[in-house]
LOMIZA-835339 format. One line per field, with one value per atom (N, C-alpha, C): residue in one letter; residue number from 1; x, y, z; atom name. Coordinates in Angstrom, 1 decimal. Layout:
<pts>
gufi	A:...
donu	NUM:...
px	X:...
py	Y:...
pz	Z:...
dose	CA:...
</pts>
This chain:
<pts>
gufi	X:X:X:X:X:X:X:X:X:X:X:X:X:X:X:X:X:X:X:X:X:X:X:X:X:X:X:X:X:X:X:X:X:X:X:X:X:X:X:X:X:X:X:X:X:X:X:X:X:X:X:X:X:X:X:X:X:X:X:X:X:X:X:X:X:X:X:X:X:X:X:X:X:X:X:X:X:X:X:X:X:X:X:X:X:X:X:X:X:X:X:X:X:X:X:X:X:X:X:X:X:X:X:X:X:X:X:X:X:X:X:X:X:X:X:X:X:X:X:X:X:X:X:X:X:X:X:X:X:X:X:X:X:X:X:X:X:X:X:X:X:X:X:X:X:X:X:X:X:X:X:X:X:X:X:X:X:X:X:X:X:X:X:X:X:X:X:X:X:X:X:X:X:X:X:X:X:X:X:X:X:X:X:X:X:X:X:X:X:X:X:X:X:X:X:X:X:X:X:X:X:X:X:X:X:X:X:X:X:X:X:X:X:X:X:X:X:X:X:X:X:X:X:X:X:X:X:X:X:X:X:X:X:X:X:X:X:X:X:X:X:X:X:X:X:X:X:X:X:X:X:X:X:X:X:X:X:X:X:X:X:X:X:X:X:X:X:X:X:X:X:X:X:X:X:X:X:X:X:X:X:X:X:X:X:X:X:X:X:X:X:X:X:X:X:X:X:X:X:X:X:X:X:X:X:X:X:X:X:X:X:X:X:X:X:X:X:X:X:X:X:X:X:X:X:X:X:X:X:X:X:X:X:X:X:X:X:X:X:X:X:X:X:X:X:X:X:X:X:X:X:X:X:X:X:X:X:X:X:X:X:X:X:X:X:X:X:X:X:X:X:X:X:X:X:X:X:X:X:X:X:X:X:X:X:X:X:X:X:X:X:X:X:X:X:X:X:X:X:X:X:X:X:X:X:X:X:X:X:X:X:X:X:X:X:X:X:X:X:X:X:X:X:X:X:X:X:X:X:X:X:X:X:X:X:X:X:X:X:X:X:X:X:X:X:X:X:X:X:X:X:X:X:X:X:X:X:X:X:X:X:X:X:X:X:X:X:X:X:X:X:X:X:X:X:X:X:X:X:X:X:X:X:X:X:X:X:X:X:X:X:X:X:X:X:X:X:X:X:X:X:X:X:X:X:X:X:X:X:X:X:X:X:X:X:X:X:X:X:X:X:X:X:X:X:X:X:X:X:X:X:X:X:X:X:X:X:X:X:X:X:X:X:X:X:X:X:X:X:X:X:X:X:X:X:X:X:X:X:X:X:X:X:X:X:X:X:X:X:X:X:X:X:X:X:X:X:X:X:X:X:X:X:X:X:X:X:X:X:X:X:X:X:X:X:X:X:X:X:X:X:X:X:X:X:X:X:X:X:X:X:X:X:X:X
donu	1:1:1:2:2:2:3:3:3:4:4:4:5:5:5:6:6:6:7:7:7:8:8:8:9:9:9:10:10:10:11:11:11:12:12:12:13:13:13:14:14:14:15:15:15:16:16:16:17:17:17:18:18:18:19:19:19:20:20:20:21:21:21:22:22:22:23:23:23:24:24:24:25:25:25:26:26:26:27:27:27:28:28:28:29:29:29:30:30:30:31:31:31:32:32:32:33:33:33:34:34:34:35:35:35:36:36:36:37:37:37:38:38:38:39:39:39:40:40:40:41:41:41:42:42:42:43:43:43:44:44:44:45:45:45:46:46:46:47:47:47:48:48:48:49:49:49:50:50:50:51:51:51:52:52:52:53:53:53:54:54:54:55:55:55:56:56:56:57:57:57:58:58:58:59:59:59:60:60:60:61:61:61:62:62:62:63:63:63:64:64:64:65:65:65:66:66:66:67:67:67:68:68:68:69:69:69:70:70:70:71:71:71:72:72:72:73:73:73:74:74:74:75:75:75:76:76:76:77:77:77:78:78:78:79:79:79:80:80:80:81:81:81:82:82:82:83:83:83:84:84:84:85:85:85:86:86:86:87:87:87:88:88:88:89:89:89:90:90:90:91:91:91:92:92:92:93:93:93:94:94:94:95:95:95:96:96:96:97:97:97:98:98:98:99:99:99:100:100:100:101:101:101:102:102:102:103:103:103:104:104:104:105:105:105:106:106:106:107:107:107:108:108:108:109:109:109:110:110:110:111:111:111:112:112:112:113:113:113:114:114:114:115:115:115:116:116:116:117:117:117:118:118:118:119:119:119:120:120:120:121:121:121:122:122:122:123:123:123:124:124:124:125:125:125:126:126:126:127:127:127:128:128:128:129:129:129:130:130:130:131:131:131:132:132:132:133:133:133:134:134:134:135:135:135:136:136:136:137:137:137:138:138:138:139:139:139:140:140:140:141:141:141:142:142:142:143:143:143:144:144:144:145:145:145:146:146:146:147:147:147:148:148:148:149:149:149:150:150:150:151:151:151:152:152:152:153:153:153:154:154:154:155:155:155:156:156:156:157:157:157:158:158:158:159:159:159:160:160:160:161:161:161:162:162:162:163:163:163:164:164:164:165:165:165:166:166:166:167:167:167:168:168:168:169:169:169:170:170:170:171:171:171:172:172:172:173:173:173:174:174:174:175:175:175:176:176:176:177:177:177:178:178:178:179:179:179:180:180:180:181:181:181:182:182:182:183:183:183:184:184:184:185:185:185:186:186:186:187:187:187:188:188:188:189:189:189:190:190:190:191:191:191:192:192:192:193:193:193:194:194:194:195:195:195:196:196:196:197:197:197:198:198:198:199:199:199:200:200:200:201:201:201:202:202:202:203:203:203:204:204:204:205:205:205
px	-129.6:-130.3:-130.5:-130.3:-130.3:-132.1:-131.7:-133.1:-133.8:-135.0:-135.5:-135.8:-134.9:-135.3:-136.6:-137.1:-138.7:-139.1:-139.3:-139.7:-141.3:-142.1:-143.2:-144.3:-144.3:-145.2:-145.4:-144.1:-143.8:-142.9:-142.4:-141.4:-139.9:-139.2:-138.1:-136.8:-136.2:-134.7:-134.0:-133.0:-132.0:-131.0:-130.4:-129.5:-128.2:-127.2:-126.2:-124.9:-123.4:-122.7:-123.4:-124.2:-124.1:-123.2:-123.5:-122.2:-121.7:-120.8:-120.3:-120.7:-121.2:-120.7:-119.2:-118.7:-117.6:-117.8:-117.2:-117.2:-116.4:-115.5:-114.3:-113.8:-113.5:-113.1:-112.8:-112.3:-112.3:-113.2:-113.4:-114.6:-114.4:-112.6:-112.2:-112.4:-112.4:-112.7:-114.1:-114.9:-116.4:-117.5:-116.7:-118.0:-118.1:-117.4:-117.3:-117.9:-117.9:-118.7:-120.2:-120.4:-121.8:-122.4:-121.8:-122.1:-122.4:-121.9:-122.0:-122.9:-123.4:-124.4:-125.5:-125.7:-126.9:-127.6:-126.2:-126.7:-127.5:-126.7:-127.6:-128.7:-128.6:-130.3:-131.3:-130.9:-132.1:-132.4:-131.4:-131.4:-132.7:-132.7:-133.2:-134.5:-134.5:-135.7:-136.8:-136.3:-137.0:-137.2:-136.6:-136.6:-138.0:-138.4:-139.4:-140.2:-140.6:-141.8:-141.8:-140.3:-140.5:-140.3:-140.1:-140.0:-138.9:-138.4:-137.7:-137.6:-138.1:-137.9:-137.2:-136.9:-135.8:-136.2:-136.4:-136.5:-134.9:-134.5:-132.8:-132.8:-131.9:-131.9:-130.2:-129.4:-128.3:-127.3:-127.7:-127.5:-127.6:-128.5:-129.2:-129.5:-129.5:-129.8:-128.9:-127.9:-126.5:-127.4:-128.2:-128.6:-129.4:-130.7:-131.2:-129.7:-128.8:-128.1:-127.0:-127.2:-126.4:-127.3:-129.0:-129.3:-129.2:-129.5:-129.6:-129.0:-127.3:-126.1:-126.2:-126.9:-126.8:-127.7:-127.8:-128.3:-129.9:-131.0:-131.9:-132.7:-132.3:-132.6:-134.6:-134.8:-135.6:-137.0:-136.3:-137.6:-137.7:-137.2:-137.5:-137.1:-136.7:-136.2:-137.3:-138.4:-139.3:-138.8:-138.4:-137.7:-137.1:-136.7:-136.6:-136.8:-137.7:-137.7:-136.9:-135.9:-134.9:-135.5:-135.6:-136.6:-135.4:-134.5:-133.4:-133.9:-134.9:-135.5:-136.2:-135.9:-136.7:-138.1:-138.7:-140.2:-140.9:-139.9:-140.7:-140.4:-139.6:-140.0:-141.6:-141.9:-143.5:-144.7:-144.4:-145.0:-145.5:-144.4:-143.9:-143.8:-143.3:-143.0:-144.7:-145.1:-145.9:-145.0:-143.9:-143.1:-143.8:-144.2:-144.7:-144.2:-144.9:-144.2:-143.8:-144.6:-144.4:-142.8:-142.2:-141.5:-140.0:-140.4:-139.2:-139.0:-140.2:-139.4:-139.1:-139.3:-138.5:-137.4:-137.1:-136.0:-135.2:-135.3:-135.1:-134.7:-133.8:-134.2:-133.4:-132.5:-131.5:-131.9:-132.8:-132.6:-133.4:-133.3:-133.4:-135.1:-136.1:-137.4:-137.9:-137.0:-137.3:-137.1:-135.8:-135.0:-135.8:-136.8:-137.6:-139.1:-139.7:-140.7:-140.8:-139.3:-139.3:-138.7:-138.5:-138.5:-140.0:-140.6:-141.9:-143.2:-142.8:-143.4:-142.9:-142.0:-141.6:-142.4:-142.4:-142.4:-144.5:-144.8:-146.4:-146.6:-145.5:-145.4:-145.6:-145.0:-144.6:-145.1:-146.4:-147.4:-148.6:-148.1:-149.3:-149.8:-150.8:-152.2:-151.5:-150.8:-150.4:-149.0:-148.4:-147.3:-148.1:-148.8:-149.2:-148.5:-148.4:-147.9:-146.1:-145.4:-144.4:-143.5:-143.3:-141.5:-141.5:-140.1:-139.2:-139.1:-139.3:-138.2:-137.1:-136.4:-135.1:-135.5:-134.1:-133.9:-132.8:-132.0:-131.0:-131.4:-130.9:-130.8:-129.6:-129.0:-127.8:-127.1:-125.8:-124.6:-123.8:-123.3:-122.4:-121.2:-121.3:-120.3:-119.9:-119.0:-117.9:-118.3:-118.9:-119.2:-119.9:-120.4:-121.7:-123.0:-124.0:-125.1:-126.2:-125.6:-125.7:-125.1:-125.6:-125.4:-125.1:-125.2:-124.9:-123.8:-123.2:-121.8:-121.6:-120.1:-120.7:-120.1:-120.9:-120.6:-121.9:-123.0:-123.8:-125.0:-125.4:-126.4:-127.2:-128.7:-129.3:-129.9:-130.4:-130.6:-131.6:-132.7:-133.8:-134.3:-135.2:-135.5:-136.8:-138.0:-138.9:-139.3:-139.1:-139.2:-141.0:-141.0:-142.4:-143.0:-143.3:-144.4:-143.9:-143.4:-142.9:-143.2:-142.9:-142.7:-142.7:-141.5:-141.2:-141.7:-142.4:-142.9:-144.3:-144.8:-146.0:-147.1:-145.9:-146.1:-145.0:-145.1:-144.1:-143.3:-141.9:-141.1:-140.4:-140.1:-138.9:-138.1:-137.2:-136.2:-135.8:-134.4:-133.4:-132.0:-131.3:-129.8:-128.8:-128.2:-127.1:-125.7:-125.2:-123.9:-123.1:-121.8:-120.9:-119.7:-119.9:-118.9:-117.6:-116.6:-115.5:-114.9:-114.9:-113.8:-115.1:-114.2:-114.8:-116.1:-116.8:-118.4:-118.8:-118.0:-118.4:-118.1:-117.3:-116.7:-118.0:-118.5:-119.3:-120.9:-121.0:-122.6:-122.5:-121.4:-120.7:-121.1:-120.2:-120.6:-122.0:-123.0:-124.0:-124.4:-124.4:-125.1:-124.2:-123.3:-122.8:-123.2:-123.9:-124.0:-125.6:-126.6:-127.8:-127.5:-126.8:-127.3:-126.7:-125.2:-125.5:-126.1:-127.0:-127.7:-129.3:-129.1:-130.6:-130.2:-128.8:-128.5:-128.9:-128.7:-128.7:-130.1:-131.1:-132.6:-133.2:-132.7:-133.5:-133.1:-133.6:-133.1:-132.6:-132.7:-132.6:-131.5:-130.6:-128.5:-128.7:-129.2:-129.0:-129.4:-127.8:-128.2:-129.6
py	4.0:5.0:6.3:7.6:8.9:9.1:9.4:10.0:10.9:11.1:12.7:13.3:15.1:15.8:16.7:16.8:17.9:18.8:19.7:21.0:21.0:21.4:20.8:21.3:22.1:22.0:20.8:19.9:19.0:19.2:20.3:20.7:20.2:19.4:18.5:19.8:19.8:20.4:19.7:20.9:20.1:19.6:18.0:17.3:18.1:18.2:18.6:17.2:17.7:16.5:15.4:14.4:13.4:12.3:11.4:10.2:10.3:10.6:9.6:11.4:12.0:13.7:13.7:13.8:14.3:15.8:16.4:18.1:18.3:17.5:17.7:16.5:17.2:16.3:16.8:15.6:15.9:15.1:15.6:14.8:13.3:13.2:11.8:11.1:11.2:10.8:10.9:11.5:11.6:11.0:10.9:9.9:8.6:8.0:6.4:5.9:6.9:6.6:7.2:7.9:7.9:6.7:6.2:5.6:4.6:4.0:3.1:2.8:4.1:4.5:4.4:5.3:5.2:4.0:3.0:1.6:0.7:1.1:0.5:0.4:2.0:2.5:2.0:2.1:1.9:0.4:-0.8:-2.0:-1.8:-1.5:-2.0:-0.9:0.3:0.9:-0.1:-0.6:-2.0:-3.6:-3.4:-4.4:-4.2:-2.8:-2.2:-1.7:-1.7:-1.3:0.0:1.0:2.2:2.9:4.0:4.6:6.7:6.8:7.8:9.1:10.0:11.4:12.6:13.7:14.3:16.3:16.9:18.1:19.0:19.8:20.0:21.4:22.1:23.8:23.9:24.4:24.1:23.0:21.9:20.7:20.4:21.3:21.2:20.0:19.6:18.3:16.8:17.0:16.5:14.8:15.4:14.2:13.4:13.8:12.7:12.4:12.3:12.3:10.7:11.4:10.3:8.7:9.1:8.1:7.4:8.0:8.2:7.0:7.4:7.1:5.4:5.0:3.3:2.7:1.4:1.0:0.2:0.6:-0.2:0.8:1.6:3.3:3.7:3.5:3.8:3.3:2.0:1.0:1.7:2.9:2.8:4.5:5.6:6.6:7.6:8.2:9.1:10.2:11.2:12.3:13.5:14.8:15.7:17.0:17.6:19.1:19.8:20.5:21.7:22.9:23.2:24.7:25.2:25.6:26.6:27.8:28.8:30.2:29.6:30.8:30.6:30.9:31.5:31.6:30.0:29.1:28.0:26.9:27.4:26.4:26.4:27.8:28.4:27.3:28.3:28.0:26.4:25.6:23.8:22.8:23.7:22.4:22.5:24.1:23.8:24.8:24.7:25.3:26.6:26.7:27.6:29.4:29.9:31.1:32.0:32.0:33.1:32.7:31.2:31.1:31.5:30.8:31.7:33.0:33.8:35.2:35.9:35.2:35.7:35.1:33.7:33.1:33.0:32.8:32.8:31.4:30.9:29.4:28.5:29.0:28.2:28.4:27.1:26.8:25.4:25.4:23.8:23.5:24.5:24.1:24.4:25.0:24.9:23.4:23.2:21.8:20.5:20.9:19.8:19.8:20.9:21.1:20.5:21.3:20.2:18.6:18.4:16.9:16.6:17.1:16.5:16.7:17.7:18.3:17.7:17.4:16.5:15.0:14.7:12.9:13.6:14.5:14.2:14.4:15.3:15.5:14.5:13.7:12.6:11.6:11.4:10.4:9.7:8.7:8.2:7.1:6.8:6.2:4.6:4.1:2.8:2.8:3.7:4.0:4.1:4.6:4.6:5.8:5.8:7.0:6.3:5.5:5.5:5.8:6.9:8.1:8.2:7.9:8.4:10.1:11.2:12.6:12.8:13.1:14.1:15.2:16.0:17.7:18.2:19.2:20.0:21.6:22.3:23.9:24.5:25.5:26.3:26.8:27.1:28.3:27.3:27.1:26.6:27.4:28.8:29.7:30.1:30.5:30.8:31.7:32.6:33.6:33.7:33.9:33.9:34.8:34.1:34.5:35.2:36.6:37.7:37.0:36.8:36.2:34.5:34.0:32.3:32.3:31.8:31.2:30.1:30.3:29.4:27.9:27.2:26.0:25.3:26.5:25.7:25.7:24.4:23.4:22.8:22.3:21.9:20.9:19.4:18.5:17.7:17.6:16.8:15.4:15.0:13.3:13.1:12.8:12.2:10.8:10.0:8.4:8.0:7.2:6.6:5.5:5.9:4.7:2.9:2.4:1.2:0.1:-1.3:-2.3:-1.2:-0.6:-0.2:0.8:1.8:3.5:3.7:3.6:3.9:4.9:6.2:7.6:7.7:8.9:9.0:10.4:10.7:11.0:12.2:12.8:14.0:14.8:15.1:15.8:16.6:17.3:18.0:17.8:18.1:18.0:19.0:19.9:20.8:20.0:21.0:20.4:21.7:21.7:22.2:22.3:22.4:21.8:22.8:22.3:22.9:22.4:23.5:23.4:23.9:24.1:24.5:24.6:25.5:25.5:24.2:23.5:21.8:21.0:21.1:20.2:20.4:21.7:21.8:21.5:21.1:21.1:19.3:18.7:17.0:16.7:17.3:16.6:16.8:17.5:17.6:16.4:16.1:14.7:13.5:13.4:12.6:12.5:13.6:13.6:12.9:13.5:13.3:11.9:11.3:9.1:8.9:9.5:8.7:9.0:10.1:10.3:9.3:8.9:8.2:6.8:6.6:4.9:5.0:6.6:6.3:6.3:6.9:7.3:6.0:5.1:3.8:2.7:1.6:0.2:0.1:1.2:0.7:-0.6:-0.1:-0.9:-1.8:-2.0:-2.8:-4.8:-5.3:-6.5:-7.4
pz	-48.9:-49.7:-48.8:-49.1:-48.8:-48.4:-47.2:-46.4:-46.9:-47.0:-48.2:-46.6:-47.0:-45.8:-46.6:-45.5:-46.0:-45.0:-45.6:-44.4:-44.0:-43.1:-42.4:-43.5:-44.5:-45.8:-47.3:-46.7:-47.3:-48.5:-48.7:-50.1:-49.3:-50.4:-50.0:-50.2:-48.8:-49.0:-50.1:-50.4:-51.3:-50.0:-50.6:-50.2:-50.8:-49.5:-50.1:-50.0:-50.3:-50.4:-50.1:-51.2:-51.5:-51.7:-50.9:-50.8:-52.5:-53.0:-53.8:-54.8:-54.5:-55.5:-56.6:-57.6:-58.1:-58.5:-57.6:-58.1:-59.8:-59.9:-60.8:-61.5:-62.8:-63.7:-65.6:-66.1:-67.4:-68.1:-69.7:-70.5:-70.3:-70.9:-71.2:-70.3:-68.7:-67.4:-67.6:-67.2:-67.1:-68.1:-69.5:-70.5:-70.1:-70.0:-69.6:-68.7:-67.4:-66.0:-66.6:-67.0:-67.9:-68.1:-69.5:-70.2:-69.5:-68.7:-67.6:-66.8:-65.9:-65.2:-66.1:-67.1:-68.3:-68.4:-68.9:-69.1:-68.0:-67.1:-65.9:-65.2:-65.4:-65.3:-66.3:-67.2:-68.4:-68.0:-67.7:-67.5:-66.3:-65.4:-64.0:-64.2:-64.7:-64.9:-66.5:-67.3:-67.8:-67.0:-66.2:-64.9:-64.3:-64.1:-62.9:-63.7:-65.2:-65.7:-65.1:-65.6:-65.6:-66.6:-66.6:-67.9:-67.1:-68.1:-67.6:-68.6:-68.1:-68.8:-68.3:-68.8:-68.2:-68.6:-67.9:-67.8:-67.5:-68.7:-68.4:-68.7:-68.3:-68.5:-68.6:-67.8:-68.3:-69.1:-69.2:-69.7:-71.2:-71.4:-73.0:-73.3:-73.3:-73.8:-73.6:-72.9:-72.6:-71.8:-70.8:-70.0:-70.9:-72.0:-72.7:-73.7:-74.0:-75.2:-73.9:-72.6:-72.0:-72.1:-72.3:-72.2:-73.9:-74.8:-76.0:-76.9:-76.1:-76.5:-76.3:-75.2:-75.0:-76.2:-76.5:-77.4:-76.5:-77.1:-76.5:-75.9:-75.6:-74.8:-74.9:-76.3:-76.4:-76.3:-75.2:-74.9:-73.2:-73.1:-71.9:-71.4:-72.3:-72.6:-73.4:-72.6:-73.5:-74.2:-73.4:-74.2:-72.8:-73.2:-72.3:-73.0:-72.2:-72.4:-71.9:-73.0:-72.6:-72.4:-71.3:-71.0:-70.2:-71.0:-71.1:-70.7:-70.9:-70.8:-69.3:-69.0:-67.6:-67.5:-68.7:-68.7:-69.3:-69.9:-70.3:-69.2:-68.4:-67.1:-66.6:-67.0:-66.3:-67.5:-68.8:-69.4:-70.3:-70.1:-70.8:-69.7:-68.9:-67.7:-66.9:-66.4:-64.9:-63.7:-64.0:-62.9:-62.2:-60.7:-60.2:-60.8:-61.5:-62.0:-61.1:-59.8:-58.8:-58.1:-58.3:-57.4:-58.4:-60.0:-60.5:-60.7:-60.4:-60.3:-59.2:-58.2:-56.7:-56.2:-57.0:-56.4:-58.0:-59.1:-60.4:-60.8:-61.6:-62.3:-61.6:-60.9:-59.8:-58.2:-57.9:-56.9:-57.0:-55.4:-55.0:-55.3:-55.1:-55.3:-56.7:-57.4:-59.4:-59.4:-59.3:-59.6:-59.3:-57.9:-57.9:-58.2:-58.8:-59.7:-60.8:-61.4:-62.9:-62.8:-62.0:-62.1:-62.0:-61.0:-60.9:-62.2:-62.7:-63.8:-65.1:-65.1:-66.2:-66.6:-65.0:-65.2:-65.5:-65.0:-65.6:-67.0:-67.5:-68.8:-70.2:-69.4:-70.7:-70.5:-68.6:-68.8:-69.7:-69.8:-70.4:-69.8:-70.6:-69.6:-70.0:-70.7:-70.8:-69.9:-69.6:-68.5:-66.9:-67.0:-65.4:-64.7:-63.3:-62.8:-63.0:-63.6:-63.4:-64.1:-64.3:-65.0:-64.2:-64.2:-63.3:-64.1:-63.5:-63.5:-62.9:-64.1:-63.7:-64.1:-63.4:-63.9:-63.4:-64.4:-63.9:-64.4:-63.3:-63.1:-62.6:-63.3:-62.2:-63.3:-62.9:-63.6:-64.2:-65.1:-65.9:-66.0:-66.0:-66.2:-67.8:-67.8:-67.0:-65.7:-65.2:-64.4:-64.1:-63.2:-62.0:-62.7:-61.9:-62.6:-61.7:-61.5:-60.6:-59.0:-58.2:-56.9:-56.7:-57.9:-57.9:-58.4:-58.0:-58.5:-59.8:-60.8:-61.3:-60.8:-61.5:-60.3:-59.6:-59.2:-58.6:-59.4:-59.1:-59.8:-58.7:-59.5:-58.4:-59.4:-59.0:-59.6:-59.1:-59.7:-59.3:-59.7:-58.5:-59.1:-58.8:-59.2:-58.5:-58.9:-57.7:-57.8:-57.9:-59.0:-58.6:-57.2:-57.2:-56.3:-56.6:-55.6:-55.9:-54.5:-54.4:-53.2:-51.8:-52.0:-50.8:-50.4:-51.3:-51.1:-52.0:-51.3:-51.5:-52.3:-52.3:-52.7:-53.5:-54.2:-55.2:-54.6:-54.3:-53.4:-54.6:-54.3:-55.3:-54.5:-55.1:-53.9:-54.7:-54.3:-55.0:-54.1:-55.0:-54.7:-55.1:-54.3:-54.5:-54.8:-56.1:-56.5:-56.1:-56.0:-56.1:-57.3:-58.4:-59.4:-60.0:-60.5:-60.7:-62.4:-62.7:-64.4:-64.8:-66.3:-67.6:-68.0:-68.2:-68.4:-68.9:-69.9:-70.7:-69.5:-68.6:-67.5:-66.5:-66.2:-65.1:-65.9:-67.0:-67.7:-67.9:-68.0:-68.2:-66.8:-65.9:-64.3:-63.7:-64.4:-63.9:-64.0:-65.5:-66.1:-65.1:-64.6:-64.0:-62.3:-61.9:-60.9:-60.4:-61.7:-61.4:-62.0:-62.5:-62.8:-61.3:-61.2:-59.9:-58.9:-58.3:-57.9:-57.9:-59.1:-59.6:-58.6:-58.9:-58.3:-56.9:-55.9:-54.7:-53.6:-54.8:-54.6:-55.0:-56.1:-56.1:-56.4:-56.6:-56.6:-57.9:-58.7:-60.2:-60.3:-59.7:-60.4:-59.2:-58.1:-57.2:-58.0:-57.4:-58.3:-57.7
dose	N:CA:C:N:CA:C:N:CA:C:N:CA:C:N:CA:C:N:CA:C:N:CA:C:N:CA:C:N:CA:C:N:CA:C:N:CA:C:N:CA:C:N:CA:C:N:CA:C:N:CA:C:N:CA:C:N:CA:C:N:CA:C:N:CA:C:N:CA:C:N:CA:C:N:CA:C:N:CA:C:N:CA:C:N:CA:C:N:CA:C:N:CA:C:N:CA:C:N:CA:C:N:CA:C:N:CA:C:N:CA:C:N:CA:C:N:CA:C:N:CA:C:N:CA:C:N:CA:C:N:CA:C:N:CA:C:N:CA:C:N:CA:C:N:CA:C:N:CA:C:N:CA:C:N:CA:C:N:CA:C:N:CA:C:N:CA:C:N:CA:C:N:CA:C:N:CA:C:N:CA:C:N:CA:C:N:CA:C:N:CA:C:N:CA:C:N:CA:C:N:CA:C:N:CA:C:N:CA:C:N:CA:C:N:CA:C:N:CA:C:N:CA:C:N:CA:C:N:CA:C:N:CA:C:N:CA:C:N:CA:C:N:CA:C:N:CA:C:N:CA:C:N:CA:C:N:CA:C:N:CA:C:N:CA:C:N:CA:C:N:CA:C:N:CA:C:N:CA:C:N:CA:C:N:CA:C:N:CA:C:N:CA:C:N:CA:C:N:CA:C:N:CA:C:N:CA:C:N:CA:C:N:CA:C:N:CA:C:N:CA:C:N:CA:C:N:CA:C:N:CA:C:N:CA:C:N:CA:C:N:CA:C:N:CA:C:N:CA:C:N:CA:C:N:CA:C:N:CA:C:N:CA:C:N:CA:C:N:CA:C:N:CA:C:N:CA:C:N:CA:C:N:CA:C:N:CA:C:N:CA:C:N:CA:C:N:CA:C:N:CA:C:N:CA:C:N:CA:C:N:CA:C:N:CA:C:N:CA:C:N:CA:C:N:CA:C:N:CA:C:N:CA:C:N:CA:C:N:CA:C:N:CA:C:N:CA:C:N:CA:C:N:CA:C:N:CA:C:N:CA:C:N:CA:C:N:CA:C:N:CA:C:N:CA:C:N:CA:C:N:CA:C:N:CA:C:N:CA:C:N:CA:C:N:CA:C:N:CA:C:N:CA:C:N:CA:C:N:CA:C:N:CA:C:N:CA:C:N:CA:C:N:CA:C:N:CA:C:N:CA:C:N:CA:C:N:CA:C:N:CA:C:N:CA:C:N:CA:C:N:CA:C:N:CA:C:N:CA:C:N:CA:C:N:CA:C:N:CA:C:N:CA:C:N:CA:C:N:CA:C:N:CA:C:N:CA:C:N:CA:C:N:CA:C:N:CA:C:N:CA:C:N:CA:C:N:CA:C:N:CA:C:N:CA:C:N:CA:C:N:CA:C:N:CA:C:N:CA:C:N:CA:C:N:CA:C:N:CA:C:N:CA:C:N:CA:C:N:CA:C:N:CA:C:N:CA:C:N:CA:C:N:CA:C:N:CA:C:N:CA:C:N:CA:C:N:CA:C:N:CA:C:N:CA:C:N:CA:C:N:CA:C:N:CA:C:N:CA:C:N:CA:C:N:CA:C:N:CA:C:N:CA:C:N:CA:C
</pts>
């Protein structure tokens, strides 16, 4: 499992190259490995009396739709807020407002806001503190988005409180991605499940 690095205020750096990252790819390639990952997760997150919700901005909706797509999903799949606009990161999510307009909706400490802003979103008192949050942020493209290239993404998680951790943990993660605005908005969703496998026991047999 990937170490969470943290700067001495305790806000988690993004992780960059992540074991097991795919920059690139096609749909036909990329849905399958989804579909797969999805399944898994939702298996082992009903294993652990969790629950999963998903805060998504470039994605549109692409990551709840990966979970969506499995059958059963909804025993364990709340929902996600597309806060596409960068003012409803502020206003829906929680997202610090001062920090999106000095750094704007791509970067590593939005990415891990709304993960963590999500999973309080969708708590409820028969859930406990356990959603899991995700979240994705960044440039899809075709063309850069003033000084961000497109391509870069930043993708968040916050794990609940479990056996082994005590506290509930969130990070972020820098992607790098390549192709087609649908190819680079696909591998997002592909990067944050496997991402989820390497932050927790969910798929571990």
């Amino acid at each position: 499992m990937l170490e969470y690095a943290e700067t001495p205020d305790g806000t988690s750096r993004a992780i960059k190259d992540f074991e097991g990252m795919v920059s690139n790819g096609t749909e036909a390639r990329i849905q399958p490995r989804c579909d797969e990952l999805a399944a898994r997760i939702l298996d082992g997150a009903k294993v652990a009396g969790w629950k999963i919700a998903a805060a998504e901005s470039l994605t549109g909706g692409l990551l709840a739709d990966a979970f969506v797509r499995i059958p059963g999903a909804s025993d364990v799949f709340l929902g996600s807020a597309v806060t596409y606009d960068i003012n409803a990161k502020a206003s829906v999510l929680g997202v610090d407002g001062d920090l999106l307009a000095q750094e704007g909706a791509v970067h590593p400490e939005v990415a891990r806001q709304m993960a963590l802003c999500t999973s309080r979103l969708y708590r409820q008192p028969q859930y406990g503190d356990k959603v899991l949050g995700l979240s994705t942020t960044g440039v899809a493209g075709p063309g850069p988005d003033g000084d961000k290239p497109a391509g870069l993404v930043y993708i968040g998680i916050s794990v609940p409180a479990n056996s082994d951790m005590d506290t509930r943990r969130t990070v972020a993660a820098e992607l790098r991605l390549f192709g087609s605005r649908e190819e680079v908005r696909r591998l997002t969703v592909l990067n944050i499940l496997r991402f989820v496998t390497q932050l927790t026991t969910l798929t571990e047999e």
